[in-house]
Residue, then its C-alpha position, 0 to 999 in steps of 0.5 A: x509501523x504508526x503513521x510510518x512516513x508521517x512519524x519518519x518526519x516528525x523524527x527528522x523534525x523536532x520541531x513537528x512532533x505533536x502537531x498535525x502533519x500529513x506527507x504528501x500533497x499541498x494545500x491545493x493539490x495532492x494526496x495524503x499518503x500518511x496522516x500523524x495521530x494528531x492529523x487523525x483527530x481532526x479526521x484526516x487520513x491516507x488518500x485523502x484531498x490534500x485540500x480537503x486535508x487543509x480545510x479540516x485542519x488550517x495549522x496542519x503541516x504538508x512535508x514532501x515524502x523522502x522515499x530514499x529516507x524511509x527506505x533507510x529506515x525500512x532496511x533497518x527494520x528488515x534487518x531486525x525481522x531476520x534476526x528472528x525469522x527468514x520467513x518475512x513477507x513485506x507488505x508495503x515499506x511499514x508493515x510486513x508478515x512474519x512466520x516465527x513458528x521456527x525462530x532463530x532465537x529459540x523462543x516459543x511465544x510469538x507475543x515475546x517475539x513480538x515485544x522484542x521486535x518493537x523494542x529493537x525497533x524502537x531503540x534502532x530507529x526511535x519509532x514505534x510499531x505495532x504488532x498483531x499475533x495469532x495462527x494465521x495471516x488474516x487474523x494476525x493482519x486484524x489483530x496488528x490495528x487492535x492496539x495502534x499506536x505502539x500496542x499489541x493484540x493477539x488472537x488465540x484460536x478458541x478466541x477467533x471466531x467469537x472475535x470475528x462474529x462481532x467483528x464490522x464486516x468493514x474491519x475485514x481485511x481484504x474485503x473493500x469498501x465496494x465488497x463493503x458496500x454490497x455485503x451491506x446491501x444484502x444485510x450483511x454488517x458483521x462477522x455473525x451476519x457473514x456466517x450466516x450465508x452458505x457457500x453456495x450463497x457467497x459463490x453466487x454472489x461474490x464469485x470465486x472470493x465467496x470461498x474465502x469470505x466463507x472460510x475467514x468468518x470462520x477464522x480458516x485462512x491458509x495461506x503461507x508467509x511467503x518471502x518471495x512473491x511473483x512480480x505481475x507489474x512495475x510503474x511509476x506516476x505523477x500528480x501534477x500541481x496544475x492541469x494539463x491541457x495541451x499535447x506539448x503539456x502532456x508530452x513533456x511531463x510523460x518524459x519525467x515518469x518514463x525516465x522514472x520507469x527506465x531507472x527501475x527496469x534498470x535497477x531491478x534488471x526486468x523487461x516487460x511486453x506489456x506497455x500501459x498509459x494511465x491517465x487520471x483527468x480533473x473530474x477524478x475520471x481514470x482512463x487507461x491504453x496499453x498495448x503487448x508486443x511480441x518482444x521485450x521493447x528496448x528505451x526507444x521503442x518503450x518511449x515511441x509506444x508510451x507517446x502513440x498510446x498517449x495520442x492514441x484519441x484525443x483527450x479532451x478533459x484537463x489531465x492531473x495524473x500520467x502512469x506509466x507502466x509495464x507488465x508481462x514480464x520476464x521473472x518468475x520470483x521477486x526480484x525487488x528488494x523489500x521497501x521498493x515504492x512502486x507508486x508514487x501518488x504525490x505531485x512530485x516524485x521526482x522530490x521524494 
């Protein structure tokens, strides 16, 4: 989907179409979760300081995120991508990979596929989405971002490697702004300069992933579209509009994330043994304590665990963000629906 939340606002609010606006944050606090295209212009982007936001762009508007909102509209989408394939691996709430080699509808070009997704989604939700085609997930996932917003690329076979020769080693998908960054620092800035390093080269330097970055170059990426994925964790955090400080301050608002947490565990019918504090302070340094039982605790023993790791030492810079989150957990496939938000990295989720 284009600028999915921030398009969901705007298609909620006439009244903000064509106008820069970012969800997500406020003028003083906050992160940017999704950017309008005429945010984008002024250089604003996800994960952005919401204030750093503000002082490109004085006009812009701050809407708070409705995740029950873009839920709804992300189930309609689904609904859409199974009426041409079962084989439908979510992403995020926006975006998803679809295997559409076997297809309900009988049709054999993926590009028609593609259009007439678009075009469902766009009659049933009136926003538009962007698609990539080609015959693996990586490529498939580059392609997607070619044509944005409301366009579609494909990438043939013969066509892959001169594509991904030519290709910033920054456009990558998978490869971070610190892999990024260290390819760079051996001279590597596209796809032509990855190529030219052996497998032997790649392993040393960049461990197990060095046989990836190997074989993507090279437009070879195996892996399947996968429906149903292993859960590792489940969290929930909050972004606070003014520090924290004293221990009361920090009890007092873990209470709102924990109860978030319980709602999930409960929703989604998980336990985990595994308990982790995430602590983000005003310098933007994290800070995380977690500790594994024996046993999968219950709320009481969850809460007891979540306050001793959060005065397990004293913490003496002002806090701005609390986590909290489980791990270890008893299932073995997916068992949250598409579109479950996970991480909330606004000042209030309790208002999404």
């Amino acid at each position: 989907m284009d600028a999915f939340y921030a398009s969901v606002e705007q298609l909620d609010h006439p009244e903000w179409r064509g106008k820069p606006l970012v969800v997500g944050g406020n003028e003083a606090r906050g992160v940017v979760a999704a950017a309008s295209y005429e945010a984008r212009k002024f250089g604003i982007f996800s994960a952005m300081s919401s204030a750093l936001a503000a002082k490109k762009c004085p006009q812009l508007i701050f809407a708070r995120p409705r995740f029950d909102r873009y839920k709804e509209i992300s189930n309609q989408i689904r609904e859409i991508f199974h009426e041409y394939t079962d084989l439908v691996e979510p992403l995020s709430l926006d975006e998803a990979f679809l295997d559409v080699t076997e297809n309900k509808v009988g049709l054999k070009s993926a590009i028609l596929i593609a259009k007439q997704i678009r075009a469902k989604i766009k009659e049933r939700t009136g926003l538009n989405a962007s698609a990539g085609v080609s015959y693996n997930k990586f490529l498939a996932k580059i392609s997607s971002d070619l044509n944005k917003p409301n366009g579609q690329a494909v990438i043939l076979p013969e066509e892959a490697e001169a594509f991904l020769e030519k290709l910033p080693i920054g456009k990558f998908f998978g490869i971070g702004k610190v892999t990024a960054e260290k390819m760079q620092s051996l001279g590597i800035h596209n796809g032509k300069d990855l190529k030219e390093y052996s497998l032997q080269f790649l392993t040393k330097k960049f461990g197990k992933s060095g046989l990836h970055y190997y074989n993507i170059v090279r437009g070879i990426h195996l892996s399947e579209v996968q429906p149903h994925r292993v859960r590792k964790s489940l969290s929930a955090e909050n972004t606070f509009e003014k520090d924290l400080i004293t221990p009361q301050e920090l009890k007092e608002n873990l209470r709102p994330v924990f109860e978030e947490v319980i709602k999930r565990i409960e929703r989604n019918g998980i336990k985990g043994r595994t308990i982790t504090l995430k602590i983000k302070h005003s310098d933007f340094t994290l800070q995380t304590r977690s500790r594994t039982l024996e046993q999968y605790p219950d709320e009481e023993t969850f809460w007891k665990i979540a306050l001793e790791l959060l005065h397990q030492e004293e913490i003496e810079q002002p806090v701005r963000l609390l986590g909290l989150g489980i791990s270890n957990l008893n299932i073995t496939e997916e068992q949250v629906h598409f579109g479950e938000q996970l991480k909330i990295p606004f000042e209030k989720f309790s208002q999404g």
